[in-house]
C-alpha positions in Angstrom: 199.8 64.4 146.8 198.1 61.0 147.5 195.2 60.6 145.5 191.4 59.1 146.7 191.2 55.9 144.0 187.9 54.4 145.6 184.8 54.8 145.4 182.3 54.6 148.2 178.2 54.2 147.3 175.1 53.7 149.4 172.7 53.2 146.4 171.5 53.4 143.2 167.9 53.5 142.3 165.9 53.3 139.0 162.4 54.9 138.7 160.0 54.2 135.7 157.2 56.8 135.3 153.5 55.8 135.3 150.8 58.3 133.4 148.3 59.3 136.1 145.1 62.0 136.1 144.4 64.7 138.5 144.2 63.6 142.2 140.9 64.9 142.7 139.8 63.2 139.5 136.6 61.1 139.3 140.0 57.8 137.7 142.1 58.5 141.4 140.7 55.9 142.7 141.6 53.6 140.0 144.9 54.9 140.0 145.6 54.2 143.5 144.4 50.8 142.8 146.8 50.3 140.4 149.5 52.0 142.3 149.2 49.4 145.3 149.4 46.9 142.9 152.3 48.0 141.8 153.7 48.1 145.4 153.1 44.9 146.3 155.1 43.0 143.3 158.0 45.6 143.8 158.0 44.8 147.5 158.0 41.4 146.8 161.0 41.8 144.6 163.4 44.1 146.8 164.8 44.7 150.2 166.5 47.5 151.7 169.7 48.1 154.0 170.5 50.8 155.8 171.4 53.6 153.3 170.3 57.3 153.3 167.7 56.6 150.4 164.7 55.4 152.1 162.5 52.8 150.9 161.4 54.5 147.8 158.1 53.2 147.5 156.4 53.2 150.8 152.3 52.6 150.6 151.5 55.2 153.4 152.1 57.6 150.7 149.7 56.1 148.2 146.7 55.3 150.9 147.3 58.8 151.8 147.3 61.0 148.5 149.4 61.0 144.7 152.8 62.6 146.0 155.6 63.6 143.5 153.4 64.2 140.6 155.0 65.5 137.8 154.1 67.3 134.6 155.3 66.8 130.9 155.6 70.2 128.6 151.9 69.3 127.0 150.8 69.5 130.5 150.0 65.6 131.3 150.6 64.4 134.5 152.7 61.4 135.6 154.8 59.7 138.7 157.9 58.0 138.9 157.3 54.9 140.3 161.0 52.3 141.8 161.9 49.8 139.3 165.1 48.5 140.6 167.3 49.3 143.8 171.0 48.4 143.8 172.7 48.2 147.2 174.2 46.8 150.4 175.1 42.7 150.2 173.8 42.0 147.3 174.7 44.8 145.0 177.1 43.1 142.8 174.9 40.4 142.4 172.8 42.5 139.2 176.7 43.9 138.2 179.0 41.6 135.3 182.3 42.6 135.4 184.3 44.1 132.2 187.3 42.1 131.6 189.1 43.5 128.1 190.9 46.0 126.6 190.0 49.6 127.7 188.4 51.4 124.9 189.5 54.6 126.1 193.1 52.9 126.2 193.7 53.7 130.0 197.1 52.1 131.3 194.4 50.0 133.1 193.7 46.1 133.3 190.2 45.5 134.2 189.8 42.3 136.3 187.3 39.5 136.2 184.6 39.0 139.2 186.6 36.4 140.6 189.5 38.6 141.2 188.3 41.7 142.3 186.3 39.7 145.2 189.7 37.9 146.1 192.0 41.4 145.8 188.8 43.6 147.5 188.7 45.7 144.5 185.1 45.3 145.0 183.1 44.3 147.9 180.4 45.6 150.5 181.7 46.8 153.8 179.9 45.4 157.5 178.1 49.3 156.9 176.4 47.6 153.9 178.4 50.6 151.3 179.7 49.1 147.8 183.1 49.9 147.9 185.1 49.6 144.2 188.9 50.4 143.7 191.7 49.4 141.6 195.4 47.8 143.1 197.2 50.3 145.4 199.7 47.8 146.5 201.5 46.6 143.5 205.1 48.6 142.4 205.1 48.6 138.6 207.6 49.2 136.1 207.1 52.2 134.0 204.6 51.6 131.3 202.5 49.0 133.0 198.9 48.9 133.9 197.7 49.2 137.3 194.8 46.5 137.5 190.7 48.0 138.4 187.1 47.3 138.3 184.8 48.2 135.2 181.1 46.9 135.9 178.0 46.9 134.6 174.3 46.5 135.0 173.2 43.0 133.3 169.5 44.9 133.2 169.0 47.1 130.2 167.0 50.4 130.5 165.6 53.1 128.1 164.3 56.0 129.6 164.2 56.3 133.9 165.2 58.2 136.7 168.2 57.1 137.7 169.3 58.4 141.2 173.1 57.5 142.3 173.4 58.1 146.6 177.7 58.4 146.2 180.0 59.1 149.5 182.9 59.5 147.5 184.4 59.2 144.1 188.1 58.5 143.0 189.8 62.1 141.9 193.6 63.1 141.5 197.0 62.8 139.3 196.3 60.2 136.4 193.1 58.8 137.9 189.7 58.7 135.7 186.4 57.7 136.9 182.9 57.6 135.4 179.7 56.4 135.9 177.4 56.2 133.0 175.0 54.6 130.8 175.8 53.1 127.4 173.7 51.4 125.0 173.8 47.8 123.5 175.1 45.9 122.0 177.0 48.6 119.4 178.1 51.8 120.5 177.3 54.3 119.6 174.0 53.5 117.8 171.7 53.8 120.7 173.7 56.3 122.6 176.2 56.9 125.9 175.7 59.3 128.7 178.4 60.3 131.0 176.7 61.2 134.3 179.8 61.5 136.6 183.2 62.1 134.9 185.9 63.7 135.9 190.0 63.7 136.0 192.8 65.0 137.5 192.0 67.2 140.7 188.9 69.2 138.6 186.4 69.9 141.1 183.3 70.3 138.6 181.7 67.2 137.2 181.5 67.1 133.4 178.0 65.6 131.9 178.3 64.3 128.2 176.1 62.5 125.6 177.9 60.8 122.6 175.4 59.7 119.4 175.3 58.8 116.3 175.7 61.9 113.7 172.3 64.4 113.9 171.5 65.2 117.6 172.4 68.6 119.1 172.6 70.5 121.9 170.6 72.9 122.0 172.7 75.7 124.0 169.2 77.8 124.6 167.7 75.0 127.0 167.8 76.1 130.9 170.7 74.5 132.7 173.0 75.8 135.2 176.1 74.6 133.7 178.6 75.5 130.9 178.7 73.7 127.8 182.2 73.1 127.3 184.6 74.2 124.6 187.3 73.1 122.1 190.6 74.2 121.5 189.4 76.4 118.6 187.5 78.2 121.4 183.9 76.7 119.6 181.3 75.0 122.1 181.3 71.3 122.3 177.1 71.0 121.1 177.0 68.2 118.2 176.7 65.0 120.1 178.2 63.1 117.1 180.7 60.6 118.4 182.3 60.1 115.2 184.2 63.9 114.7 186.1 65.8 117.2 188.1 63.0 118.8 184.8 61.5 120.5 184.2 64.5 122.1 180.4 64.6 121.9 178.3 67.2 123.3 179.4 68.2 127.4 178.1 70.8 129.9 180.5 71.4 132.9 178.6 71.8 136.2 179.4 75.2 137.9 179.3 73.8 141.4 182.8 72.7 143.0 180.4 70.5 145.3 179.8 68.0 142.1 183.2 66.1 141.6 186.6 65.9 143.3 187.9 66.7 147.1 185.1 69.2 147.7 182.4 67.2 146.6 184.3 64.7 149.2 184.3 66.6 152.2 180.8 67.4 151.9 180.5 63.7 152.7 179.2 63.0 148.8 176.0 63.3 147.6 173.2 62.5 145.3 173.4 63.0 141.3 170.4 62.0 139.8 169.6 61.6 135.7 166.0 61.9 134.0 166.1 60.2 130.4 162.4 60.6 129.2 161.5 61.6 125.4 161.4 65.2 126.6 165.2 65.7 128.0 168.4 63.8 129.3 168.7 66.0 132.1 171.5 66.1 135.2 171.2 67.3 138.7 173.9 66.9 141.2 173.5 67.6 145.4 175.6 67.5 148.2 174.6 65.7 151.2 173.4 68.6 153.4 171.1 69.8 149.9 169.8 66.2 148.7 165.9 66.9 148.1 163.3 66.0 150.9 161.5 64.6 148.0 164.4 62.0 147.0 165.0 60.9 151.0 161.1 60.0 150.9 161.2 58.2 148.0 158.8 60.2 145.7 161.4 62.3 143.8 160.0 65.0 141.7 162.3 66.5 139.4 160.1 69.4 138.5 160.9 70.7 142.0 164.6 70.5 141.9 165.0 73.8 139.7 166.9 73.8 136.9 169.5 70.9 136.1 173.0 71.1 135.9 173.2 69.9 132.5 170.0 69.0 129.7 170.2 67.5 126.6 166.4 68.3 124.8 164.4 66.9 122.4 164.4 70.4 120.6 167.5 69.6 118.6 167.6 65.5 119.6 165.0 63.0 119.0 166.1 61.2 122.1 164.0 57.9 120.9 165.7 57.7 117.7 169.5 58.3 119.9 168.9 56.4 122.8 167.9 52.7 124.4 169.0 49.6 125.8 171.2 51.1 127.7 173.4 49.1 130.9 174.7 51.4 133.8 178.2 51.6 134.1 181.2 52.5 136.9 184.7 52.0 135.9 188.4 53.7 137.3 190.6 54.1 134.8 193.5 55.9 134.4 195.4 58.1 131.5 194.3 57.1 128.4 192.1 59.3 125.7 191.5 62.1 128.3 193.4 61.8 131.7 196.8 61.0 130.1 196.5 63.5 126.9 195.3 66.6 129.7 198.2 65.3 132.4 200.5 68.2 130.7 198.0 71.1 131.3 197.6 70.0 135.1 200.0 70.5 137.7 200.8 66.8 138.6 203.9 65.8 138.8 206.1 64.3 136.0 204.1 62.1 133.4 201.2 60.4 133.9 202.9 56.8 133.0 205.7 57.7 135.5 202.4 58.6 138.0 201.4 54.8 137.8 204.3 53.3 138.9 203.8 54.3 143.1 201.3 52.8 144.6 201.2 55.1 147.3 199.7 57.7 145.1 196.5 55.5 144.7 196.2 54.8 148.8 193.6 57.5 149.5 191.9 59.1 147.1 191.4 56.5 144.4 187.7 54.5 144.9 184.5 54.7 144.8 182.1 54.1 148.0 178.4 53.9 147.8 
């Protein structure tokens, strides 16, 4: 079975919220002011191609009323406003590229910016999509490591809504992909989240915080997923990366539309993360379900139902856990996960034996954007 190693993106975009009263109150005005203002230094500082995510900050909305307001649990009301907006040409311009060891000890050698231009490991297609995948030409001897991409954001956030528009994702034998935010400069003090993750052939993404010991999750919340489970059959709900071989705490989604060849030919989709100081929260859609509300560019996650997976404040003070994070995408392969699972799955051989080809990496192994 050839596997999809690339991965294929239209966008990523970062909202920041902004506290706002009613929009029949006597301060709306004001507001609005202060909303335009805000529009014209972000349209100063960003263009947009030709993806599916719109302009997400167009003024006709603001002249015309407050759209996408949202509500915290004491009742206050707020927007998410565009911060940032990766994509087309330019995207790898706000990207540094990882070039060490794999900490999750794939049989993988990342490669510096230089090279992955000159190999087209990364680059931006005449479509304007980001395209990121690792070497499927080179034969390797058994044992070696198959070269790939790890980047990240040189931006640092704490908090957002971070909205990924993804056409496809690497999936198959051996491969492991993941796009995620971590925070600096030591992990784990200020916290990892693991957005999109997934290996093998699984079909359901797997969402996962990792902290320092004292957050939990709290298995009550409202979510549509699982939380996931150890081999001792107990759920994976303390978030503490330093027991249970890193494991943290995870929450499979139920839909087979949210990782792997299904999520594929659906022609991708949205997943989209809220980090505010009320939850870490997940939602994942396919193309034909993304939200009206996210294609306008006024994305209002109380609308959305319930996420796939939530990590809340109730048992995690996600201030204390989390900051400074950078936004990650990497393909790896084996290592901690994909090559200690390869026996439970029905790939072929061993998962060192699986790098060798690289016609098992022609199709399935990238990302594309």
């Amino acid at each position: 079975m050839l596997i999809p190693t690339h991965l294929s993106l239209l966008a990523v975009a970062l909202f920041s919220t902004v506290v706002c009263g009613e929009p029949d109150s006597e301060d709306k005005r004001a507001f609005l002011q202060s909303l335009e203002a805000k529009f014209e230094s972000y349209q100063q500082r960003n263009s947009f191609g030709n993806g599916s995510i719109q302009d997400p900050f167009r003024k006709q909305h603001l002249r015309r009323d407050v759209k996408g307001v949202n509500r915290n649990p004491d009742g206050s009301a707020f927007v998410w406003l565009p911060e940032d907006v990766y994509q087309g040409k330019n995207f790898f311009d706000a990207f540094d590229f990882f070039r060490w060891d794999d900490p999750t000890a794939g049989a993988v050698t990342y490669v510096n910016r230089t090279v992955a231009f000159e190999k087209k490991y990364a680059y931006v297609d005449d479509n304007g999509k980001v395209i990121m995948k690792p070497d499927i030409t080179s034969h390797l001897p058994l044992g070696a490591h198959r070269e790939s991409v790890r980047i990240n954001t040189w931006k640092l956030y704490t908090g957002g809504l971070f909205i990924l528009d993804l056409n496809r994702a690497p999936w198959g034998c051996a491969v492991w992909p993941a796009f995620w935010t971590v925070g600096m400069p030591k992990w784990p003090d200020f916290g990892e989240i693991d957005v999109l993750e997934g290996v093998h052939d699984n079909e359901h993404n797997q969402v996962a915080w990792h902290t320092n010991p004292g957050c939990w999750l709290d298995t009550t919340q409202q979510f549509t997923g699982n939380v996931t489970t150890g081999p001792d059959g107990h759920h994976h709900d303390n978030c503490d990366a330093n027991i249970n071989n890193n494991a943290g705490c995870a929450i499979t989604e139920w839909s087979r539309a949210s990782y792997g060849p299904y999520f594929e030919a659906q022609g991708g989709g949205v997943i989209a993360m809220k980090w505010d100081e009320n939850d870490i929260s997940v939602w994942s859609f396919f193309r034909a379900a993304i939200p009206d509300d996210i294609l306008d560019g006024t994305p209002t996650p109380s609308s959305w139902g319930p996420p796939s997976a939530k990590l809340s404040s109730s048992k995690c003070d996600i201030n204390k856990y989390y900051g400074n994070h950078t936004i990650v995408f990497n393909i790896t392969f084996c290592g901690a996960w994909a090559g200690n699972s390869y026996i439970g799955t029905d790939c072929p051989g061993t998962c060192p034996e699986r790098m060798m080809d690289p016609a098992n990496f022609v199709v399935r192994g990238f990302f594309r954007y």
